[in-house]
N, C-alpha and C positions, 0 to 999 in steps of 0.2 A: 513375506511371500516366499520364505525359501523353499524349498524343494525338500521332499524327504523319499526314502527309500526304505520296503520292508527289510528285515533284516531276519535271520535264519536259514536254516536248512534247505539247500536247493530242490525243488518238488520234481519229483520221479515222471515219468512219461503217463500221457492222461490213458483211462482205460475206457471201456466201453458201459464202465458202473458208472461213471461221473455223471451228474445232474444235468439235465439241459441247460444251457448258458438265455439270458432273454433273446438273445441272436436267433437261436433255433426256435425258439417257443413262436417265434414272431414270423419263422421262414424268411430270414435274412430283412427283412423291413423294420426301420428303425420307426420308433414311436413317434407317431404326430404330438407336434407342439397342442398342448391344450388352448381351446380356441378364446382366443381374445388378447392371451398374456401379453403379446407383442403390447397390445395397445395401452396396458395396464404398466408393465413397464416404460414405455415411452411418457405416459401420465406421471407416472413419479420422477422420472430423469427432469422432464419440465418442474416439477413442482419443485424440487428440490435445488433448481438451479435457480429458481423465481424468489425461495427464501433467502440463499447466499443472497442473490441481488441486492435483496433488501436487504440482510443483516449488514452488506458491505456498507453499502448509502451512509442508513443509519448510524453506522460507529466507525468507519474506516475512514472511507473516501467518498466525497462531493465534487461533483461539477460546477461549474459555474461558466460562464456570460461575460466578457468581457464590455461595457457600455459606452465607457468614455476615454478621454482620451489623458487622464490624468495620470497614469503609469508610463508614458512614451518614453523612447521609444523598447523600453522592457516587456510591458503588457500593450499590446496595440487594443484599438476599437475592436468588434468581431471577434478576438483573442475565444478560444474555450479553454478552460483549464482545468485541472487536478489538486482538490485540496485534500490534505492527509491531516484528519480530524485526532488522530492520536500520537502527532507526532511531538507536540509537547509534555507527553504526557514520560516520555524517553528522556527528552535532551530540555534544558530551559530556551527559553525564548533570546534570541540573541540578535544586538545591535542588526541590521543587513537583511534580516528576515522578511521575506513579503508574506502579509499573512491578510485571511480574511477575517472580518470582526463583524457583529451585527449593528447596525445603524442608529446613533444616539438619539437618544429620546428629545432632539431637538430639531434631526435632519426628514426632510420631506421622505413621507410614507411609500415612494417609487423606489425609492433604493432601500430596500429591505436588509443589504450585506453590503461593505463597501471592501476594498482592495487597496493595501495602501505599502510603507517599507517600516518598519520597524526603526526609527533614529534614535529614539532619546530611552533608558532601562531605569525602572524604579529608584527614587533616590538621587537620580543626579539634577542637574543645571541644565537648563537648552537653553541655549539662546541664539542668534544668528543677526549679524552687522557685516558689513563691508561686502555681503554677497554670499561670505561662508559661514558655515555652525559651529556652534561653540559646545563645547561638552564640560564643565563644571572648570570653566574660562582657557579652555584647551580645544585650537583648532583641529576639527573633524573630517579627515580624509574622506570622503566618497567617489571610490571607484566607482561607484552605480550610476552618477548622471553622467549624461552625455556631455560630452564639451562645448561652453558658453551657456550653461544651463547654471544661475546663481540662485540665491535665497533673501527672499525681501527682509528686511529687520524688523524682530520681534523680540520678545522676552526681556531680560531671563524667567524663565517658569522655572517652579521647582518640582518635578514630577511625583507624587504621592507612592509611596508604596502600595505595590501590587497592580501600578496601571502605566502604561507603556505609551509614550510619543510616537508619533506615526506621521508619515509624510509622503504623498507620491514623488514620483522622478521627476513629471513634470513641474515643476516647484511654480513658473509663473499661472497655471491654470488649475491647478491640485486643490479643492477643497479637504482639509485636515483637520491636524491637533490643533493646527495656529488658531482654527475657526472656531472647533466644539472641543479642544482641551483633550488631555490625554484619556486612553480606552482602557478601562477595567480588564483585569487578564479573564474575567470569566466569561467577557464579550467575546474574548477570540475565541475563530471555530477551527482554527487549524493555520498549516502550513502552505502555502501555492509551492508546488513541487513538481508538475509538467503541466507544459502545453502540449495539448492533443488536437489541435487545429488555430490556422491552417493548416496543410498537411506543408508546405515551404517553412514553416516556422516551427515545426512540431521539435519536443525535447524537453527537457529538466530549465527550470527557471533559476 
């Protein structure tokens, strides 16, 4: 949008030959807008911001519902969120990551997408005794639970290439991998990357 300017010879003073400008053809009244275009334009500003919408949905960013309480206190009940559906498509999927994934062909048909933390990356060891997790027989810092929040013993699993261990925060009520096994990466649909309500809780996850 930059600006331009004619360029040349400065024009001489106007004479009484020059053409009428539409200014005088009209006796100083400026042309009516052609009737309707207002509305015609308003219809396309709509239309076009109804497509974004949907182009966003479908390949950017998803909404979601928070249900339960197995994310506490990271993801609360009521939580709404923002998932960024290409944002692996940038960066790999990495240990700490809350992502959503769609629901294994074993768990009840109400929960269509589940929310969970990304713990264990293709190829290694989980396992978990004494309350904390093991990563291929290497205890596993988690800054993400809250304090007094441990891990029941399980494993060791060896997680398959190409599918990712998953766990909520809440570890004693968290239905997970420990249940239905690690998620295929083509089951995940993205990244949780804001909370957009409540408006007290609103921010980047």
């Amino acid at each position: 949008m930059a600006e331009v300017s004619e360029s040349g010879a400065p024009a001489g003073p106007a004479t009484a030959t020059e053409p009428p400008t539409a200014t005088t053809r009209s006796s100083g009244r400026a042309r009516p807008r052609r009737k309707g275009r207002w509305l015609v334009e308003w219809l396309v500003v709509v239309a076009v911001a109804v497509v974004v919408a949907v182009v966003v949905r479908a390949f950017v960013f998803e909404t979601y519902y928070i249900p339960s309480d197995s994310m506490e206190p990271t993801l609360m009940p009521g939580d709404r969120i923002v998932v960024d559906k290409l944002a692996f498509d940038f960066h790999p999927i990495e240990r700490g990551d809350i992502v959503v994934f769609r629901r294994p062909a074993t768990w009840p048909k109400e929960y269509p997408d589940l929310v969970k933390r990304v713990i264990g990356l293709p190829g290694e060891t989980i396992s978990a005794r004494g309350g904390n997790v093991y990563i291929d027989g290497h205890l596993l810092p988690e800054p993400w639970l809250p304090r007094g929040i441990t891990t029941s013993n399980f494993g060791p699993v060896r997680i398959p290439k190409g599918e990712y261990f998953v766990m909520g925060d809440n570890r004693p009520v968290s239905a997970d991998s420990r249940y239905f096994g690690p998620v295929p990466r083509k089951d995940i649909v993205g990244e949780v990357v804001f909370r957009y309500w409540p408006l007290s809780r609103i921010g980047g996850v």
